[in-house]
N, C-alpha and C positions, 0 to 999 in steps of 0.2 A: 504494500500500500504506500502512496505518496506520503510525504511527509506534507500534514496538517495544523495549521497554528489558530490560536484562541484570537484572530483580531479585533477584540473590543475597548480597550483602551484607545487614547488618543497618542496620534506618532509622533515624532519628535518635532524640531522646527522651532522657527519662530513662531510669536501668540497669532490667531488668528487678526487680531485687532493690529497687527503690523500689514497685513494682505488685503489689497481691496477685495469687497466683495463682489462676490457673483451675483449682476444683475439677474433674475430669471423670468419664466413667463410661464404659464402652464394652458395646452390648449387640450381643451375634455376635461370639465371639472364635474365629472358623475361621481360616482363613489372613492375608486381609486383617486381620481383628478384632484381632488377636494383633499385629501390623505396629504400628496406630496403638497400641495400649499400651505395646508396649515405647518407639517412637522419642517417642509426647509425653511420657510417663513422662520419657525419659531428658532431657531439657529440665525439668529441677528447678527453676530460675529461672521458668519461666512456667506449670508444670502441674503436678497433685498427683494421681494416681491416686486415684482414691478408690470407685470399684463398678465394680464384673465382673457381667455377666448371661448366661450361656447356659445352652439345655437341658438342655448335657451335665454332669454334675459333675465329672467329671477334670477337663476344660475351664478351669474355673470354679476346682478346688481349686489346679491346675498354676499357672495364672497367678495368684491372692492370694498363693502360696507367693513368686513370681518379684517381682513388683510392689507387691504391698499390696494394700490396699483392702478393702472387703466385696463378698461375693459373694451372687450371687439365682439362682433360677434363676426367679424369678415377675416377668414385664415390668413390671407393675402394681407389686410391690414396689421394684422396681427406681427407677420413676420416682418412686416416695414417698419415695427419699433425700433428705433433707433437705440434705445435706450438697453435694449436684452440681449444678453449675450447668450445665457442659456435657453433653449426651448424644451421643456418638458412635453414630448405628445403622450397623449393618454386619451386620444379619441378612440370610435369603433375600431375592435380591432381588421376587418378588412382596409383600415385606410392607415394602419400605423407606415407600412413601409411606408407609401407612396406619400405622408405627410413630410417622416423622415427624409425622404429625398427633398422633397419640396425647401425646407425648413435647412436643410446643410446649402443647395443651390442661392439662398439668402442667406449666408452667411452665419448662420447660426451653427453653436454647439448643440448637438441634440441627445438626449436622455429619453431613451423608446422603451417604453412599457411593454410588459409583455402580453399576450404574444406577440413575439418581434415580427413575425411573418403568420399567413396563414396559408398563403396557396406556394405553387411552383411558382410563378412567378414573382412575387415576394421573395423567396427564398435565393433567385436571381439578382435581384433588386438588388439584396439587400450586400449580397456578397460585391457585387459590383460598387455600391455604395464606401465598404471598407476599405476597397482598396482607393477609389476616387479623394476619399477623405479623410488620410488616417488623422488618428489621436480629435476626430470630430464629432467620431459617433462613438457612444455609451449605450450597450442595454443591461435594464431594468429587472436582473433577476436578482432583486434582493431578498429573497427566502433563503437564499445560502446564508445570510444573516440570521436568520434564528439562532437563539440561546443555545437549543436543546444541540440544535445541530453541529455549532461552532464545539460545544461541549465534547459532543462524541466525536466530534473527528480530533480533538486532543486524544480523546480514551486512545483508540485507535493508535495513533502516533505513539500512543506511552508504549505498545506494546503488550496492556495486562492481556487482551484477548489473544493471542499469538494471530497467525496469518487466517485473515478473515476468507470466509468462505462464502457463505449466503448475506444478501441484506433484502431486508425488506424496507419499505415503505409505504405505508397505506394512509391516505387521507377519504378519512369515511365523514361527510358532512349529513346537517339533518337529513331523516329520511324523508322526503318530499317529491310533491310530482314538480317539479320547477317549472317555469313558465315563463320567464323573462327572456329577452331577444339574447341572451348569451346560451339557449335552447333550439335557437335555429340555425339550420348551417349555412342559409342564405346573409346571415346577416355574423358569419366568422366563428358563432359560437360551438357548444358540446363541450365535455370536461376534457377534453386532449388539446383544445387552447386557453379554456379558464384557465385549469391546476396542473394540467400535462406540465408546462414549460417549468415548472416547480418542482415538481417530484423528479424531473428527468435531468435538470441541474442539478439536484444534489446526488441523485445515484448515479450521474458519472462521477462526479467528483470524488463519490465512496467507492469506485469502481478502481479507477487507477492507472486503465490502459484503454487503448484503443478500444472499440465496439467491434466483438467477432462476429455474432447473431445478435440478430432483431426476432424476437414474436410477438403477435397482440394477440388480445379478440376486445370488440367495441361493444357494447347493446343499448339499445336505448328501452331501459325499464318501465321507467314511469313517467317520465317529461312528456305532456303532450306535443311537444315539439317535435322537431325530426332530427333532432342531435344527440350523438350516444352521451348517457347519464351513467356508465360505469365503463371503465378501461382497466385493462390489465393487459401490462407488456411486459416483457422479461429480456433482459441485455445480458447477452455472454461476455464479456472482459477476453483479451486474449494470453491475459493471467490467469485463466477458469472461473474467476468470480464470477459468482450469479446477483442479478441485481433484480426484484421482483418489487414492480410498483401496482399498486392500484389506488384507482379514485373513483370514488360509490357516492350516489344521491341515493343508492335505494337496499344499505345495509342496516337495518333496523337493528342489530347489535354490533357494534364497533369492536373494531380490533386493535393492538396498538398501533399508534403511528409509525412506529420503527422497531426494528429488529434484529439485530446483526448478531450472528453466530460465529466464531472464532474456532480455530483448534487448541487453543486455552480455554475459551470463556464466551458467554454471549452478557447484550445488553437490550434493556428495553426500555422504552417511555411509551406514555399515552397519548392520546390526542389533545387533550391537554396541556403537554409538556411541559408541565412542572416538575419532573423528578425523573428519574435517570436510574432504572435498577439492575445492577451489576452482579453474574457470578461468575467467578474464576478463580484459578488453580493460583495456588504460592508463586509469587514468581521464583523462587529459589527451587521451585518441585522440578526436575528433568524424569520424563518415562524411561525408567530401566529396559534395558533389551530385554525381547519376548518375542515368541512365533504362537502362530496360528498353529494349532493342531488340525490332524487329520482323523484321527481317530473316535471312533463312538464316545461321547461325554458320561459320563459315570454320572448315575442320578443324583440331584441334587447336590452336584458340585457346581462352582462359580463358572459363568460365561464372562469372565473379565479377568484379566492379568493381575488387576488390582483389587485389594479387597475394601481401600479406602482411600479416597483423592482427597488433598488437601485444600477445599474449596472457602474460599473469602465472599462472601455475600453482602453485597452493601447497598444502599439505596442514597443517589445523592443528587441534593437540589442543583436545578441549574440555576446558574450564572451567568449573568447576574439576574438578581430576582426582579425583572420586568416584564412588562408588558409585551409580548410577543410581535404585534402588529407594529408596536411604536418602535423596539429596535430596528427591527429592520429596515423600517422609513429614516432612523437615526444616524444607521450603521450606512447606507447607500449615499445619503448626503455627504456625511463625512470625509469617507472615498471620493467619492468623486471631485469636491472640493481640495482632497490635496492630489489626485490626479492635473488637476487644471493648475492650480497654483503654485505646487511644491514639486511636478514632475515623478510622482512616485506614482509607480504601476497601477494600473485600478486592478482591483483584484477580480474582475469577472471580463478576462477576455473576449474577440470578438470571435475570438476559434470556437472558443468551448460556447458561447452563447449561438456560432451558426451551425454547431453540432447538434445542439437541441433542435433545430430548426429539421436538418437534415432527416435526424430518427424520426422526427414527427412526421416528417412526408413518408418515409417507409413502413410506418405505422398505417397510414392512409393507403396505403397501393395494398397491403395485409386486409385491410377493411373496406373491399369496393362493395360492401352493402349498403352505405351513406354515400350520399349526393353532394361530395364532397364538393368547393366552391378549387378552380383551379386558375 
């Protein structure tokens, strides 16, 4: 496994209050949209609200009232701010590349929401985009930021589990029939571009290596819509790691969110990720030599070499004790802020973010039972 580190502290450097800030703009202020204004907004040291764009205008009046800035309801106007250097897109996701592109052709840095793409040509777009304008474009997977996650991928790195073998990932949301346009495929949705781009960045990242196999299956359970509401795909590593994700609208009893199995030791948390439950072997315990027999087992003798392993069992809080939603909106600012100002790598590649793009499209060719948008 790659070596993994805790990046939640702040990096070195001069104060922020020496670095001018980052004008920004944010266009799509629905749910998500609304999220990054308030939490870069509230980072006053490194970010100044300065343009609001959506179609709606309550939208648009509710948030300059909350925040500041000037409002548009015209993209075009929007990107002729003179004032913004960053553009945050967070509109529907069928128009994130094609704004991205628009939004870098004026000048803008841009911060693309996921899903970064949705169809093949998007995923064209967008490749073409990175190389037209490096160190311009930033995408927006900051779920690699979670607590629980940044946690386990220390575990991992310390070594207690020895060489990881399976992981799992499961995000099981209410059980519900959903019905919002992120339910239809006409209009980019289905959970393989809500939470896909999410589960499938962190299980590469827990993965290690290249991607040998791909397999799905998609269903759409209960959404009266026409977009699958449960996914399950499984990535081969070509280390043999198996990486097994799914994301369910229609699992009425939940599973853990994570799962990682070791040839020392395995770990788990809940969907909740508040705690982190660990068991494993001594690290000072090495397996004495031993063979397999061949012969008929004598009744009621042991099927194990060993008649007692030296197991450490612990359950421990993640770190730090926040808000799950609001790190990561905290944790992605941050970044990206000292990517622009201080020259330090943003820590979510445009390789590793157009790799999720890429399994997602082969996940799509696996599932031509959807009407998928191309």
């Amino acid at each position: 496994m790659p070596e993994h580190r805790i990046a939640l502290e702040s990096t070195g450097g001069a104060s922020p209050r020496t670095r001018s800030r980052i004008k920004f703009g944010v266009c799509g202020i629905g749910r998500i949209g609304a999220l990054h204004c308030r939490f870069f907004s509230r980072d006053r040291e490194r970010y100044e609200l300065v343009a609001l764009c959506d179609l709606d205008p309550t939208r648009v009046n509710a948030l300059k009232a909350e925040f500041g800035g000037k409002g548009y309801h015209d993209f075009s106007a929007f990107l002729a701010d003179p004032e913004m250097e960053l553009a945050i897109i967070a509109t529907r996701s069928l128009d994130h590349a094609r704004n991205a592109a628009q939004a870098l052709a004026a000048g803008k840095t841009v911060l693309l929401e996921k899903p970064i793409g949705v169809t093949t040509e998007d995923c064209r777009l967008l490749r073409q985009l990175d190389q037209e304008y490096p160190g311009k474009l930033f995408f927006g997977h900051n779920h690699r930021f979670e607590p629980a996650f940044q946690n386990t991928c220390g575990i991992i790195a310390s070594g207690l589990l020895g060489n990881i073998q399976v992981v799992k990932l499961c995000k099981h949301h209410q059980f519900m029939r959903r019905n919002d346009w992120q339910m239809r495929l006409d209009c980019g949705g289905g959970q393989l571009s809500v939470w896909g781009p999410h589960l499938l960045d962190q299980g590469l990242r827990l993965l290690g290596t290249p991607v040998r196999e791909v397999w799905s299956y998609l269903r759409r359970v209960l959404t009266p819509g026409d977009a699958d509401d449960h996914v399950k795909i499984s990535l081969v590593g070509e280390n043999g790691v198996v990486v097994e994700l799914e994301i369910s609208n229609s699992a009425a009893l939940t599973s853990p969110y994570c799962a990682i199995y070791g040839d020392r030791g395995a770990l788990t948390y809940e969907q909740d990720q508040q705690t982190i439950h660990l068991r494993y072997l001594a690290p000072q315990f090495r397996w004495p030599e031993a063979a397999a027999e061949a012969g008929t087992p004598v009744p009621g003798s042991a099927m194990s070499a060993e008649q007692e392993l030296p197991w450490i069992e612990e359950t421990r809080r993640v770190e730090p004790d926040t808000n799950m939603w609001e790190q990561v909106e905290i944790e992605i600012a941050r970044h990206l802020f000292n990517a622009l100002r201080e020259g330090v790598p943003f820590p979510i590649s445009n390789a590793e973010a157009l790799e999720v793009v890429r399994i997602t499209e082969l996940v799509k060719e696996q599932n031509p039972q959807f009407n998928w948008k191309r």
